[in-house]
C-alpha positions, -999 to +999 in steps of 0.1 A: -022-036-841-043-045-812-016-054-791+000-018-795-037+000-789-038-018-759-003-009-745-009+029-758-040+023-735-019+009-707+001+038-706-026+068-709-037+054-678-008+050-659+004+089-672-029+097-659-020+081-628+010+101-622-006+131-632-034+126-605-006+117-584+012+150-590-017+174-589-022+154-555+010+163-542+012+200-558+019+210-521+050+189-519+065+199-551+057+234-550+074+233-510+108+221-531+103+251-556+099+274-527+130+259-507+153+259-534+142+294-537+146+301-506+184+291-504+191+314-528+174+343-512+196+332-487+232+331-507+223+362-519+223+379-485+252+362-477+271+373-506+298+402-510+307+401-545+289+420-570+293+391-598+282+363-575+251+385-565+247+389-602+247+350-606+222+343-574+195+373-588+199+351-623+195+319-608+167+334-591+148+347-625+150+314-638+135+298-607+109+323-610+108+323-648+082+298-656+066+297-619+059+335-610+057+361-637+061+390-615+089+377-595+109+368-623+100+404-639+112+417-604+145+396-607+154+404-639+155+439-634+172+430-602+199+416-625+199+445-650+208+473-621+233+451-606+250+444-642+243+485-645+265+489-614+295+469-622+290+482-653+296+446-674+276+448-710+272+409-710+253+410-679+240+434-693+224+423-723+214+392-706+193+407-683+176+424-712+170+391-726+157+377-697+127+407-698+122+405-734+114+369-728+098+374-696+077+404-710+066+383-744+055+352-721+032+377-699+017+394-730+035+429-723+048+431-766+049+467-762+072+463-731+095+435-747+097+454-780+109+486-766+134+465-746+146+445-773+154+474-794+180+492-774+201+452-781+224+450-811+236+416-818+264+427-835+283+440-805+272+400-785+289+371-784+282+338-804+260+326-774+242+357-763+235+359-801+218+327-802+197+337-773+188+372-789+177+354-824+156+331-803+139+360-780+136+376-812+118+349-831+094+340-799+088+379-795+077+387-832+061+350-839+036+359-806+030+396-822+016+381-853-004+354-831-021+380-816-024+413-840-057+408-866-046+427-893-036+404-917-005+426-930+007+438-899+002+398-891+025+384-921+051+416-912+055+399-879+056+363-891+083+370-919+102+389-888+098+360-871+113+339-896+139+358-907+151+361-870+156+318-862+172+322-900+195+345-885+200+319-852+206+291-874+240+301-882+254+307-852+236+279-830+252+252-821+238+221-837+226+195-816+219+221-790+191+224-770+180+260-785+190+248-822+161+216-816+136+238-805+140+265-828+138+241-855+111+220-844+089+251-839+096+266-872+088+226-889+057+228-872+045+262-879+051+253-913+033+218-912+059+195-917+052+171-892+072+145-901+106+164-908+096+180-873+089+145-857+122+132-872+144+163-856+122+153-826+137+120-822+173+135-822+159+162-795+145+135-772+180+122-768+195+146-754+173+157-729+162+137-693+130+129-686+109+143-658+130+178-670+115+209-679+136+209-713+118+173-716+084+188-708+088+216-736+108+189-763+075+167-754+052+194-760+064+204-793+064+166-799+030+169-795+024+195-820+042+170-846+018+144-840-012+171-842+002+181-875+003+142-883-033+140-872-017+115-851-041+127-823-038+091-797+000+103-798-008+138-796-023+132-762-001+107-749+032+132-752+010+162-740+006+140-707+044+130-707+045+169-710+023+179-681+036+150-658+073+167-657+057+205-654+039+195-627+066+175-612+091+205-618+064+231-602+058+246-637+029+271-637+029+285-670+026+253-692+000+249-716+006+210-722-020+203-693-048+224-704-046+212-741-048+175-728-083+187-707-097+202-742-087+171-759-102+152-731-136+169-731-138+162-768-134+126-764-162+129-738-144+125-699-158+156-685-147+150-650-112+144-657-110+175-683-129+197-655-103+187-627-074+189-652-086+224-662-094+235-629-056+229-620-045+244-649-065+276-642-052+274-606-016+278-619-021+300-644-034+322-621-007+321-595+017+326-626-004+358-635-003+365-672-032+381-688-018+359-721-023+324-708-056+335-692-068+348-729-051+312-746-067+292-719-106+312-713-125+297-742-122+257-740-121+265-698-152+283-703-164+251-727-155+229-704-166+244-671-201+249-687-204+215-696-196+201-664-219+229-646-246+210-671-233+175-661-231+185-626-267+201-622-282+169-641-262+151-620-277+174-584-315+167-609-306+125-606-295+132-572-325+151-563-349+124-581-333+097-561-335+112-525-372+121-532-378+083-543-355+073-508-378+097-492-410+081-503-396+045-503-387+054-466-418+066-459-439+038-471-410+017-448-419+032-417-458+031-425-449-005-430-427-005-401-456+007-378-485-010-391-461-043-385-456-033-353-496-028-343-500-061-356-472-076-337-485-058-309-517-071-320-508-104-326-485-104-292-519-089-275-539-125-291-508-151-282-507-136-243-551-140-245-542-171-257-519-182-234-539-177-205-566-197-220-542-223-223-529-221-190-569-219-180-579-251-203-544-267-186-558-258-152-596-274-168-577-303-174-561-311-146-589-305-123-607-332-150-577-353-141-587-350-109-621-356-115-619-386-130-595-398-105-621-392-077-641-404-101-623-438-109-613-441-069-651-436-064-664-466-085-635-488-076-644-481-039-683-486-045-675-518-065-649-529-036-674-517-012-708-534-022-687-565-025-671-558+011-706-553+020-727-585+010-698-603+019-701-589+059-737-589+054-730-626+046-707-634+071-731-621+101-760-640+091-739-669+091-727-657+126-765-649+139-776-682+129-747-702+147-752-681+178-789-682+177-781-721+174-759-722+207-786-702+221-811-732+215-790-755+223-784-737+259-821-731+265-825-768+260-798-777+283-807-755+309-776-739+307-784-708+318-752-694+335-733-700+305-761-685+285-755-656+305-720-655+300-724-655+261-747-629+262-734-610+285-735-566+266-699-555+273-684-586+264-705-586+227-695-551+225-663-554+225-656-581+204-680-563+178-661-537+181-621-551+176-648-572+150-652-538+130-619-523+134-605-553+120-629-555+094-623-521+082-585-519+087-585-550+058-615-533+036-596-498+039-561-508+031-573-531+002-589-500-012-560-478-005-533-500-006-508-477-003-520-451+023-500-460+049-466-450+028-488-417+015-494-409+051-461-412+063-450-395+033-463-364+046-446-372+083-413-357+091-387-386+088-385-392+129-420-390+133-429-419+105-459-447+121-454-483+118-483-500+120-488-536+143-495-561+119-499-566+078-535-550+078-538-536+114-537-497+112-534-477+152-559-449+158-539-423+145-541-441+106-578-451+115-589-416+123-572-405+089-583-432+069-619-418+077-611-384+066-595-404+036-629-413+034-649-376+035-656-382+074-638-352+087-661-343+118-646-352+151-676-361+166-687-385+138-651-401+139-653-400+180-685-420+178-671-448+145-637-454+166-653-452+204-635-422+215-644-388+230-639-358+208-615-344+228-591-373+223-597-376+181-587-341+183-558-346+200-547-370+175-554-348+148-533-321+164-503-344+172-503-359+135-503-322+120-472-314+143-452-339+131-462-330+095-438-325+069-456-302+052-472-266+060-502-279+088-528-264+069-522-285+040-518-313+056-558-329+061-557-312+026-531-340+010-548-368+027-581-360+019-568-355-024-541-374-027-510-357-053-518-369-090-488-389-108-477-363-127-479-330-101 
């Protein structure tokens, strides 16, 4: 049992499927109609012969018959003056058939009954006999569908009856007007079963995606309804409206009865847009009959999905107002981020330049206590440098103060002379002292003379004469090393005139490496390690 719900399931949906597919594709299958439509317009210009232009204008009525009311009104009168003119009787007749029926589809009864009284069946054939009973039967079984009076009501029904009684015996059984003659009349009378058993036999002989298989499937349909059958009922109504729509069938009721059954079961959407189709071709069919058979469950089911659709537009209208706010609060939260990233972006550049100031701090500290470090290992060297000299020249005083003795008491004055003589003490103090501080200055700064030429243009590098001798261009900067930067001062520690130290400043700072004004700069501070 499960298994068979589920594959009646499986195919609702995929009938649904092909009938979204055709109402999708209405243009394309209503361009066919119209072609095939049009080719016969166009035979029937062509043609010469008053019989063949008799079989075109019928061809055309039933092209038009269940697509355009009016046309097919138009077409069968058409046919009735041309069979007038050639003056055949069949033709005749059958063009009075074809407005009886046409007239009873559009709701015209007053119309079709005058009509279909001027036909006497005696005076047809077997076939157009058949066709009159079943006119007949449709004609009278639609006047008591729509009179009130319940006599004039039954009147019609019993004509009715009696009529397909009457077609009975001269249809052909196992014809196509026999089945739905009979089917009609077992359904009318509620005997769904008998009526779903001649069903079978009907669904034989017809071809799907037909429009004889869309009206055997309707009234197949109607069984199952009289069965209460009503999952059945639904699926044959869809087979139904599938091949009307695929056969450009406007006036068809299967489609509009699956919407009402639809809505009951609670898809509003689908019944609205199956309705809404419906409506569309009932309209371009243009009977006042199917508008009056399909107005109250369209106007159900229209109202329902106005109410669905304006609680729908109420959610709808909730929900933007909650995007709205929600979007609000977003960009109040949006801005206030971005005044405190500004903020924030305000605090990290502040802070950066008190990094970069503290970084700046620090590295003149470096410096500092560099100078500061140079300054006590050069005090330290220095003092020792400095008793040690002091030493040394006591020492020396005390030997030459000895010789001096020792001349006196010899009489040795010449040579007492000689030793004492100014220019030659001077000078030997003097190379003394340079000597003195070339080895004091170079153990403080033992790498000076590589700093200083460092700073020197590659051609212009000084080599100095011995291990710890440094020439006066080294000596004078080795004093500004030192913090002496007057050139007098340095003039009167090296013995030379001002003129000439600044000369040698002038020459080193030409051959400089470096921009000139930077130069005493470097040798007075020295680069740090990591600069």
């Amino acid at each position: 049992m499960l298994v068979a719900c589920s594959s009646r399931d499986d195919n609702m949906s995929a009938l649904y499927r092909q009938i979204d597919h055709a109402i999708a594709d209405s243009s394309a299958l209503v361009g066919k109609k119209e072609e095939r439509i049009h080719q016969l317009r166009s035979h029937l210009r062509q043609a010469k012969e008053q019989s063949l232009r008799y079989d075109i204008a019928d061809s055309l009525y039933r092209e038009y018959s269940a697509y355009k009311n009016d046309s097919a009104v138009a077409w069968a009168l058409r046919c009735y003056r041309l069979a007038m003119h050639v003056d055949d009787s069949t033709q005749r007749v059958k063009a009075v058939l074809h407005l009886v029926d046409q007239y009873t589809k559009s709701g015209y009864f007053t119309e079709a009954a005058g009509y279909f009284s001027k036909l006497h069946p005696e005076c047809m054939s077997a076939s157009l006999r058949c066709r009159y009973y079943d006119v007949g039967a449709d004609l009278y079984g639609n006047f008591g569908y729509s009179t009130e009076d319940p006599v004039m009501k039954n009147h019609y029904w019993q004509r009715s009856i009696d009529m397909r009684d009457s077609g009975y015996k001269v249809m052909p059984p196992r014809s196509f007007i026999y089945y739905n003659n009979k089917v009609q009349q077992l359904v009318n009378s509620n005997h769904g079963r008998e009526a779903l058993r001649v069903s079978d036999e009907w669904l034989k002989m017809v071809h799907p995606g037909t429009h004889d298989y869309a009206i055997m499937a309707y009234y197949r349909s109607e069984a199952y309804r009289r069965m209460g059958n009503g999952k059945r009922q639904k699926e044959w109504l869809a087979r139904s409206a599938v091949a009307d729509l695929d056969n450009a069938v406007m006036d068809h009721a299967s489609l509009w009865m699956l919407a009402g059954i639809i809505y009951r079961e609670g898809d509003i959407n689908r019944a609205y847009r199956y309705m809404a189709y419906s409506w569309k071709c009932i309209s371009f069919f243009s009977t006042h009959k199917r508008a009056w058979d399909v107005t109250p469950i369209l106007t159900v089911i229209n109202n329902s999905y106005q109410q669905k659709t304006r609680l729908a537009n109420n959610r709808l209208m909730a929900l933007v107002v909650i995007t709205i706010i929600l979007l609000s609060v977003s960009v109040a939260l949006l801005i206030y981020v971005q005044r405190k990233r500004k903020q924030l972006w305000t605090a990290r550049n502040a802070l950066d330049k008190t990094n970069q100031q503290l970084r700046a701090t620090n590295e003149q500290l470096k410096r500092v206590n560099v100078d500061l470090e140079e300054s006590d290992r050069v005090k330290d060297k220095y003092i020792g440098n400095f008793f040690s000299l002091y030493s040394s020249n006591i020492e020396k005083l005390d030997s030459f103060r000895a010789k001096v003795r020792r001349k006196l008491k010899a009489g040795q004055r010449d040579e007492l002379m000689v030793m004492t003589d100014p220019d030659r003490m001077h000078e030997e103090a003097h190379k003394e002292m340079m000597e003195n501080f070339d080895t004091i200055f170079l153990s403080l700064y033992p790498t000076f003379i590589d700093d200083f030429n460092a700073l020197l243009k590659p051609e212009c590098k000084i080599r100095p004469v011995g291990k710890s001798r440094m020439n006066t261009t080294l000596r004078i900067f080795a004093l500004i090393r030192l913090g002496i930067t007057e050139s007098a001062r340095i003039a009167g520690i090296l013995g030379y005139s001002p003129t000439s130290i600044y000369n040698y400043r002038t020459r080193a700072k030409n051959m400089s490496a470096v921009p000139r004004e930077e130069f005493e700069e470097r040798i007075r501070r020295p680069r740090l390690p990591n600069e």
